[in-house]
N, C-alpha and C positions, 0 to 999 in steps of 0.2 A: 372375497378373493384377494389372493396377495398381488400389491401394483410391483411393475418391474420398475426398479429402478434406471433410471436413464443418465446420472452423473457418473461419470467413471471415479476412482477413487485419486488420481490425481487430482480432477479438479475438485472434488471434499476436501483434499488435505489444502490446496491453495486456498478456498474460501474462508476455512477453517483457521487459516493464519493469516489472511488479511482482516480479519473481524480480530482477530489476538493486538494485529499490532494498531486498529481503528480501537482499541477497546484501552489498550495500554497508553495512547497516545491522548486519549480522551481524558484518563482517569489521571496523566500527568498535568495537564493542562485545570483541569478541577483541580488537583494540590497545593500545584503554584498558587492560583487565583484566591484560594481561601487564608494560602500563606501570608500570601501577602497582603490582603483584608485584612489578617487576623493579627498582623503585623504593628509593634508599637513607635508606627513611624509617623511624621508628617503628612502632610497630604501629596506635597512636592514630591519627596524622596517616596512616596508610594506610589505616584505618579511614572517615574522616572523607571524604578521595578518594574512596573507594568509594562511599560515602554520597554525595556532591555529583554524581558523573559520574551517576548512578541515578538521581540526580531529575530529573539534565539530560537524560538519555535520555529517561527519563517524559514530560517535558514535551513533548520534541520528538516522540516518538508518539504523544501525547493533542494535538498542534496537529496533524500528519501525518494521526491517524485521522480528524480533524474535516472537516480538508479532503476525503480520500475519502470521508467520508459525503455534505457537500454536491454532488461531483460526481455520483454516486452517484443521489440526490437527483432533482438535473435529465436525469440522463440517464433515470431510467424515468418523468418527466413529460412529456420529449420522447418516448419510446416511447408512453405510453399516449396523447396528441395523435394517434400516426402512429396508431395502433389504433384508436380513436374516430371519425377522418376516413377511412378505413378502412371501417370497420362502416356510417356514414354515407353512403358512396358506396354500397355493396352493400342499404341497406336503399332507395334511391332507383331505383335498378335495377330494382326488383322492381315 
């Protein structure tokens, strides 16, 4: 028998592109790190790289996370609206 699906297709497409930018973030983070191995520097100045590309990732996940918080955010303020007028229609019914 065929199973029914129970993910609607917005939440596929979000999954879908949070594993994109988990998979592209990962794959940049390997780049750097073999670059900079593979790098004909000192140990200091390799050191130092490593140090600077880390804060720069930092940064850009602590501005990345902020923004998925604030979507985040509006989207179950938009839910609880649809819940509310919702509840409101069913209490007026009665």
């Amino acid at each position: 028998m065929a199973e029914k699906k129970t993910c609607s297709k917005k939440a596929d497409k979000k999954g879908g592109s949070n594993k994109f930018i988990l998979g592209a973030a990962l794959g940049a983070i390997g780049g750097a790190i073999a670059g900079v191995l593979m790098a004909p520097k000192s140990g200091k100045e390799t050191r130092k790289d490593i140090k600077d590309g880390a804060n720069k990732a930092s940064k850009k996940v602590q501005a990345e996370g902020k923004k998925l918080v604030k979507k985040g955010k509006a989207e179950v303020a938009k839910e609880a609206k649809t819940v509310k007028a919702a509840a409101a229609k069913k209490t007026t019914k009665k």
